[in-house]
C-alpha positions in Angstrom: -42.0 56.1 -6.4 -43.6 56.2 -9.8 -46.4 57.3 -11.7 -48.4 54.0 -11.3 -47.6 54.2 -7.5 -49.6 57.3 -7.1 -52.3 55.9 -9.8 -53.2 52.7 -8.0 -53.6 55.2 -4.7 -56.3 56.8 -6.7 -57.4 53.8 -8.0 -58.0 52.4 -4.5 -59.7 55.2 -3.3 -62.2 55.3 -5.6 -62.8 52.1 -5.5 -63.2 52.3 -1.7 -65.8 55.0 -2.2 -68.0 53.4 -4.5 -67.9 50.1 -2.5 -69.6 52.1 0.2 -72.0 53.5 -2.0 -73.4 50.8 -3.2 -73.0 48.5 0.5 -75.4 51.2 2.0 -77.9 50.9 -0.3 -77.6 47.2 -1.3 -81.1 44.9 -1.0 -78.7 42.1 -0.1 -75.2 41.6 0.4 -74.1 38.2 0.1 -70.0 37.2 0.3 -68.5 34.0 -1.0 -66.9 31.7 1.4 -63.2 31.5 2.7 -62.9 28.1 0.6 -65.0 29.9 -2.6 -62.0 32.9 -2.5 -59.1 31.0 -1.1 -58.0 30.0 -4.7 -58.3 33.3 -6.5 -54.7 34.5 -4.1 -53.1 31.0 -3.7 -49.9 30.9 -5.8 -46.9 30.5 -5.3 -44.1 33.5 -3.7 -44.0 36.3 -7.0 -40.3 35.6 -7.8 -40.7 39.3 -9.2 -42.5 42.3 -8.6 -45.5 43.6 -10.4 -47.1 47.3 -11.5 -48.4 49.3 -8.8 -52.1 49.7 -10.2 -52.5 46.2 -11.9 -51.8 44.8 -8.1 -54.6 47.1 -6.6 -56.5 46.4 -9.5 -56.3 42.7 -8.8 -56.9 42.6 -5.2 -59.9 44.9 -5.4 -61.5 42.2 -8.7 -60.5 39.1 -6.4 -61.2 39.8 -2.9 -64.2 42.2 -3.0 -66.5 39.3 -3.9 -65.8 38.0 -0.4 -65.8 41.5 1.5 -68.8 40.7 4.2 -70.7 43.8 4.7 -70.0 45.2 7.7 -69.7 48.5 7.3 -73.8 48.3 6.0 -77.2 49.2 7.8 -78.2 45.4 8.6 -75.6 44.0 9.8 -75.8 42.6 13.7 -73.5 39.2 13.7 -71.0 41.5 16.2 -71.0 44.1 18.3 -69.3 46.4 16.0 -69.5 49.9 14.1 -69.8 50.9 10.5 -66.5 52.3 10.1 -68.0 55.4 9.6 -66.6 57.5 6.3 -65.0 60.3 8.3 -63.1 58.1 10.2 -62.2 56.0 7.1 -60.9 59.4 6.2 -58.9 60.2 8.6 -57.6 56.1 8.5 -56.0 56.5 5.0 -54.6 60.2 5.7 -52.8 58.1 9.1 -51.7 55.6 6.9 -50.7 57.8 3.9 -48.7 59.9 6.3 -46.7 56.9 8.2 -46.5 58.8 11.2 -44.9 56.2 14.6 -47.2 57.3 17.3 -44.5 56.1 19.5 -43.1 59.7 20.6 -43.6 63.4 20.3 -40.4 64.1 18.4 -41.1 61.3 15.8 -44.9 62.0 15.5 -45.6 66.0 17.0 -49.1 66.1 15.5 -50.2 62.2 15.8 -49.0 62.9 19.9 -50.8 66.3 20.3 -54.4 65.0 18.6 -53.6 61.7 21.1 -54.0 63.8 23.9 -56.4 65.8 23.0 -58.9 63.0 22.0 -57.8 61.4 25.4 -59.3 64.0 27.3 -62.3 64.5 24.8 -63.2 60.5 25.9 -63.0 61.1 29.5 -65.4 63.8 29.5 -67.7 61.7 26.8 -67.8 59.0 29.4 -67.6 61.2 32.6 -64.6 59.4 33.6 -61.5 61.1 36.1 -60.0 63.6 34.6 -56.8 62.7 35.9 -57.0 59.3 34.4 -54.6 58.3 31.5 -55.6 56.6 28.0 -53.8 54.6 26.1 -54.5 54.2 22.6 -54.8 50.7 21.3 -55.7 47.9 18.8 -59.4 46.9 20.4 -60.9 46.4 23.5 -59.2 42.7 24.2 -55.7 44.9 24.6 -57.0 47.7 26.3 -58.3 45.3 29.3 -54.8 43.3 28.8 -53.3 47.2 29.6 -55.4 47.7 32.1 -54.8 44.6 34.2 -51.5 45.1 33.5 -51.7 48.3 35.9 -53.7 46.6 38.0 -51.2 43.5 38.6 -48.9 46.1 38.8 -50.2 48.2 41.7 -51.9 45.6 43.7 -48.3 43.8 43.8 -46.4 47.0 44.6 -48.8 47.3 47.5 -47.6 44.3 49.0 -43.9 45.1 48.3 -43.5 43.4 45.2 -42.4 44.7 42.0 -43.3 43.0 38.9 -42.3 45.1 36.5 -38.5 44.4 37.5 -38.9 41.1 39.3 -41.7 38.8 37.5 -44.0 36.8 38.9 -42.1 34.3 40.4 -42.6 34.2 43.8 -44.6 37.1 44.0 -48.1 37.6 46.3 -50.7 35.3 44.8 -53.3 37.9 43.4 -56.7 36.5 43.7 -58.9 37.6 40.3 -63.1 37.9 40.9 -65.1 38.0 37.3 -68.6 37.6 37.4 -69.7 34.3 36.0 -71.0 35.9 32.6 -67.3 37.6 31.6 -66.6 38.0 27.8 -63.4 35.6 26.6 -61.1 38.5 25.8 -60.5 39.4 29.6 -59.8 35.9 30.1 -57.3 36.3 27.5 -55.6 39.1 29.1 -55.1 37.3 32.3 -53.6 34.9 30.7 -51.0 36.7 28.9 -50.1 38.2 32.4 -49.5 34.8 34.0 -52.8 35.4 36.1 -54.2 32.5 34.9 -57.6 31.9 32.8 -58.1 29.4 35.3 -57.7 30.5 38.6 -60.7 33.0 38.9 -62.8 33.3 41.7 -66.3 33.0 39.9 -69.1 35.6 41.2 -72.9 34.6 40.6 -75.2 36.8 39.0 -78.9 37.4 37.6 -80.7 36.3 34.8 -79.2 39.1 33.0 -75.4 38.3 33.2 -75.0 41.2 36.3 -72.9 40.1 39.2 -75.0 39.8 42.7 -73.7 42.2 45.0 -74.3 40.0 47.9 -71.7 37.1 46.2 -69.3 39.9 45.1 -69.3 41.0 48.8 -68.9 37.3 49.9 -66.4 36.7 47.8 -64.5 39.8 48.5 -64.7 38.9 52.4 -63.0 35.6 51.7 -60.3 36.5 48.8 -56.5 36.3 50.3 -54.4 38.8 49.9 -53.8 41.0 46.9 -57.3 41.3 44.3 -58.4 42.5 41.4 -62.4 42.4 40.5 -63.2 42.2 36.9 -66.7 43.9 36.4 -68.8 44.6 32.5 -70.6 47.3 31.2 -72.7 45.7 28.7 -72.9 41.9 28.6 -72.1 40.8 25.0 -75.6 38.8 25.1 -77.6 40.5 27.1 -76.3 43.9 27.2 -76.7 44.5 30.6 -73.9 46.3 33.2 -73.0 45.3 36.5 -74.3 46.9 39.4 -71.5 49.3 39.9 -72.6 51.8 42.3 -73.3 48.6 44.6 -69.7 47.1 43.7 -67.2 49.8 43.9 -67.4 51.0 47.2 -66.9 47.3 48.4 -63.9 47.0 46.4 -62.3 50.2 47.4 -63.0 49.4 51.0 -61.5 46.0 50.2 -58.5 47.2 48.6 -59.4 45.8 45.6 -58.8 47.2 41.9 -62.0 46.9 40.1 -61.4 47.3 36.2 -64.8 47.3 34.0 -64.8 45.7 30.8 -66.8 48.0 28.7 -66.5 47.4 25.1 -69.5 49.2 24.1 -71.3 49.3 27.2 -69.4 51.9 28.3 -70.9 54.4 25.9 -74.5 54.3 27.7 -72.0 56.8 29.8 -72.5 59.4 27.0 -76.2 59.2 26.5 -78.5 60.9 29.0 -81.2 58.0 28.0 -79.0 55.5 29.2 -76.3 56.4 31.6 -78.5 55.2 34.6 -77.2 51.8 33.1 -74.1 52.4 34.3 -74.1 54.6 37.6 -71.4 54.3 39.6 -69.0 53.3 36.9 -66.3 56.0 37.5 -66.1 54.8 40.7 -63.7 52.1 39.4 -59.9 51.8 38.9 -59.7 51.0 35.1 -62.0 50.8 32.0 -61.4 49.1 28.5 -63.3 50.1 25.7 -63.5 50.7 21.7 -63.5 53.2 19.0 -64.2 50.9 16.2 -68.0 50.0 18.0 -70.1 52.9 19.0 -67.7 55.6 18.4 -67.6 54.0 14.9 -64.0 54.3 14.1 -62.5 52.3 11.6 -60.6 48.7 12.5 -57.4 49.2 14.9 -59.0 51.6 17.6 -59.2 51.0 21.5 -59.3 52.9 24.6 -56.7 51.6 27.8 -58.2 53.9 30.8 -56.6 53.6 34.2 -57.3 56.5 37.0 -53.8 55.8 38.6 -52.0 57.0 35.5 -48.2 56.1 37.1 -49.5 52.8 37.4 -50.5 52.9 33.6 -47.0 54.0 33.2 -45.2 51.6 35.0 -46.9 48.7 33.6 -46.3 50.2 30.0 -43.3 52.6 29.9 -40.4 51.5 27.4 -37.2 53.2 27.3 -33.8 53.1 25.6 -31.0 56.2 25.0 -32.1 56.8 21.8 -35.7 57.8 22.6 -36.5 61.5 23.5 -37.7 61.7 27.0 -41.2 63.6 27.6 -40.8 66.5 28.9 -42.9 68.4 31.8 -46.5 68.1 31.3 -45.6 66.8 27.9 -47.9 63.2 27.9 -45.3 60.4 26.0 -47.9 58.7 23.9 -45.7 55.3 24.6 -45.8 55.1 27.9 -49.6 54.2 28.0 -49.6 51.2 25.2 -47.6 47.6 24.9 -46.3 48.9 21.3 -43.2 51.4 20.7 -43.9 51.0 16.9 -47.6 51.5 16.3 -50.3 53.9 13.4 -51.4 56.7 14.6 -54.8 56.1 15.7 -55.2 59.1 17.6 -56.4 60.9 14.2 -59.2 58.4 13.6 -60.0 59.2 17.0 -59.9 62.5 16.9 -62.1 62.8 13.8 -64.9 61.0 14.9 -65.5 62.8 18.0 -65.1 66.1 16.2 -67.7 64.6 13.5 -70.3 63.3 15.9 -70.1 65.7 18.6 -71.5 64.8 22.6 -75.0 65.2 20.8 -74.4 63.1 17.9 -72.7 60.0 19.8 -76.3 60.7 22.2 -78.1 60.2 19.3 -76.1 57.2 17.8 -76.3 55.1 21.4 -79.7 56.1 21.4 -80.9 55.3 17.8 -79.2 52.2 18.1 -80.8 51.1 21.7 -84.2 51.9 19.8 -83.8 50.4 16.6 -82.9 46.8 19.2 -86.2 47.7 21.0 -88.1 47.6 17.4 -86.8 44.5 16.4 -87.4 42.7 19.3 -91.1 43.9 20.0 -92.0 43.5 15.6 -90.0 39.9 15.8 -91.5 38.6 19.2 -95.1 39.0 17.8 -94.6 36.1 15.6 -95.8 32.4 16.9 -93.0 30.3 17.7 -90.5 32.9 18.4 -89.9 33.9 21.7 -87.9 37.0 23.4 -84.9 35.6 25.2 -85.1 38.9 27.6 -86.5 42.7 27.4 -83.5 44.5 25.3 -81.7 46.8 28.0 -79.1 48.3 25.6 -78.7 47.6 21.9 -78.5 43.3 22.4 -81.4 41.3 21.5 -81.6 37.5 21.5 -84.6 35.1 20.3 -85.2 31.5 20.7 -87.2 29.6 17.6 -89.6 26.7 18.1 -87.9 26.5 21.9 -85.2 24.2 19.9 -81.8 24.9 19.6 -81.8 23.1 16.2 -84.7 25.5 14.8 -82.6 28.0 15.8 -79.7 27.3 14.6 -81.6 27.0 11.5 -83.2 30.2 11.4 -79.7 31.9 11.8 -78.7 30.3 8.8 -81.3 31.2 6.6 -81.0 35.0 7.7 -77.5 34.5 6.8 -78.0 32.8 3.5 -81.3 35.4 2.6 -78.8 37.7 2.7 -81.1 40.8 3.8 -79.3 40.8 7.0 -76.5 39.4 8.8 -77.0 37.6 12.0 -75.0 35.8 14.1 -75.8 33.4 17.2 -74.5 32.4 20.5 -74.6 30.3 23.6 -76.5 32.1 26.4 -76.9 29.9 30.1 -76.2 26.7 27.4 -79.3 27.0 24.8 -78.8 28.6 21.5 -79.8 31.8 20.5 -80.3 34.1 17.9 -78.2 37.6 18.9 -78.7 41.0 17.0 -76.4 43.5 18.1 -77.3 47.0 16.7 -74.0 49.1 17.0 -74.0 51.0 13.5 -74.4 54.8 12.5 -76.0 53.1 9.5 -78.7 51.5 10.7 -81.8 53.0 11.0 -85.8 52.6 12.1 -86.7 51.4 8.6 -83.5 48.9 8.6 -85.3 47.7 11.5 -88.7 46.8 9.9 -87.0 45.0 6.9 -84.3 43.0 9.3 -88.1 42.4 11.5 -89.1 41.1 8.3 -86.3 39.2 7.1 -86.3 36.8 10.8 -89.7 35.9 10.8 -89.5 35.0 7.0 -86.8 32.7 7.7 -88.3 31.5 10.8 -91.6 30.6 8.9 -89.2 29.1 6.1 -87.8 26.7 8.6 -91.0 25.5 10.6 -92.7 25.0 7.2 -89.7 23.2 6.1 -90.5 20.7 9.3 -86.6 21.9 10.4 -88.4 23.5 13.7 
């Protein structure tokens, strides 16, 4: 390595930092397009290399104009976190240290602050202590891991054993999912030759929740081996199944229920809002992520499964030249689909220990309220109406009762700049969605995103677009 290697480390660092400085206390923050930025990297492959700095230099000049601001207080186009600096911290020491989480003998510390965070998130969520985590890239792997162990155990059940002999000709497992799912479990059903498809659908309420009487109906008639899909927090809505209903009727059943809670599992850790999800620990397996509420940077999710040798027969690798764990010793690869993988144990690990079980309370919580601001200062204004009472951190609006007014109004958020809003589909009419899921944001972020909607929304109907 050379002298300019170490300088253009600096030199990104900084540069990091005051990024961050200025995002959080930017009026707006607007970001050229794909097609605008596109041509300031296109070229053809360097036929030689190039000086360490003048290359950070040049990506930081080049892309940072079309850097969307994520990691500030107003934005709500996705349910995720602000990549909070002391996890951002931690990311760069991971990466500056080049540790394999794949063993203990390759990474000793990366493995010991793995299972220590692992048992800090059980008690955060008041999950089974004797459950197993795996550590992973987001949410849409961590339910892929944990339907993994579920195919897995339900199949083994019946005789069957996947792991060595495939699907083919195995028991057909029978999959429930409550009309309402989010698209990444589908994803992971498919990857395990489950099929997107072939889901038994389950009704629910206004809300997104499955009905426990059509769970219960559809439980009575499902052939042999199932797994029930359930959600804490419905990406539109925010709501959570009715767990405490569901679980007992899968367990009697036989069934493995396995919640996809992305962020709605963290209502678990607030005392304000953990009657949201009652009777969650009841289930078999949970999927959620660090990089939402827990606000860990990008590349952080949480595989949970209560029957841990399940976990680890779904997931185990092995080959002579990899150290055995030992005893109690808990083999951080035996949990994940990657042998090769960052440590992300340490981002983890640093959050929790920054936050604390009060601070994540307060985060959830701040964030629920700051939802339940915009939606009561936004909802005031003629020609906008409240989709549904927030029950979490999700709000959605309708404008002029038209999807095209709408659609409009989203885009002139975006394009004012003063916050970033997304919008979505909900029962087939368009919708405005907020999703508050940032340590940044706070009460006065609220007023002036408030502010910013029903300035656009005016814009538009004056504009005759509504």
């Amino acid at each position: 390595m050379t002298d300019s290697d170490f300088t253009a480390m600096m030199h990104a660092a900084q540069a990091a930092i005051d990024y961050r400085r200025r995002i959080a206390t930017a009026e707006t923050t607007p970001a050229a397009t794909y097609a605008e930025i596109l041509p300031a990297f296109d070229a053809p492959v360097p036929e030689q290399g190039g000086d360490a700095d003048a290359i950070i230099a040049e990506l930081i000049e080049r892309a940072t104009p079309g850097i969307r601001a994520s990691t500030g207080p107003r934005f709500y186009g996705w349910v995720i976190g602000s990549s909070h600096p002391t996890g951002v911290a931690a990311d760069w020491l991971t990466a500056a240290w080049g540790q394999n989480a794949g063993n203990i003998l390759a990474a000793p510390a990366a493995s010991a602050v793995e299972a220590v965070a692992a048992r800090w998130l059980l008690e955060l969520l008041g999950l089974p202590g004797e459950a197993s985590v795996g550590f992973v890239t987001g949410a849409t792997v961590a339910n892929f891991v944990c339907l993994a162990a579920a195919r897995s155990e339900v199949l083994r059940r019946t005789g069957w054993d996947v792991e060595g002999d495939g699907m083919f000709g195995a028991p057909p497992i029978t999959v429930l999912i409550g009309a309402d799912a989010h698209a990444t479990v589908f994803s992971g059903l498919k990857y395990l030759g489950l099929g997107a498809k072939r889901v038994t659908w389950v009704a629910t309420d206004d809300a997104g929740r499955m009905l426990p009487s059509a769970f219960e109906t559809a439980l009575k008639a499902a052939p042999g081996p199932i797994i029930a899909i359930a959600q804490a927090g419905q990406i539109n809505s925010g709501a959570s199944d009715p767990f405490a209903a569901i679980a007992p009727m899968a367990r009697e059943a036989g069934a493995w229920l396995h919640v996809d809670g992305a962020f709605g599992l963290w209502a678990q850790a607030s005392p304000r809002y953990s009657h949201l999800t009652q009777g969650v620990e009841l289930a078999d397996s949970w999927a959620t992520d660090g990089h939402k509420w827990p606000q860990t940077p990008y590349d952080s999710g949480f595989a949970i499964v209560r029957d841990a040798e399940a976990h680890r027969r779904a997931m185990a690798i092995s080959a002579s030249y990899l150290p055995p764990a030992e005893g109690a010793e808990r083999d951080p690869s035996a949990y994940v689909p990657e042998l090769s993988r960052r440590a992300r144990g340490f981002a983890a690990w640093a959050m929790i220990r920054q936050l604390g079980r009060e601070g994540i309370a307060e985060m959830v919580e701040r964030c629920c309220r700051v939802a339940t601001r915009i939606a009561e200062r936004v909802a005031g204004e003629p020609g906008i109406a409240l989709v549904m009472t927030p029950e979490l951190n999700q709000v959605m609006f309708r404008f002029g009762d038209d999807d095209a007014a709408t659609l409009a109004t989203v885009q002139r958020v975006q394009d004012d700049a003063i916050a970033w809003i997304g919008g979505a589909l909900w029962h087939g009419k368009w919708v405005m969605r907020v999703s508050v899921s940032s340590s940044a944001t706070t009460e006065a972020d609220a007023d002036l995103t408030a502010e910013a909607i029903v300035s656009a929304w005016r814009a538009v109907r004056d504009a005759g677009e509504a």
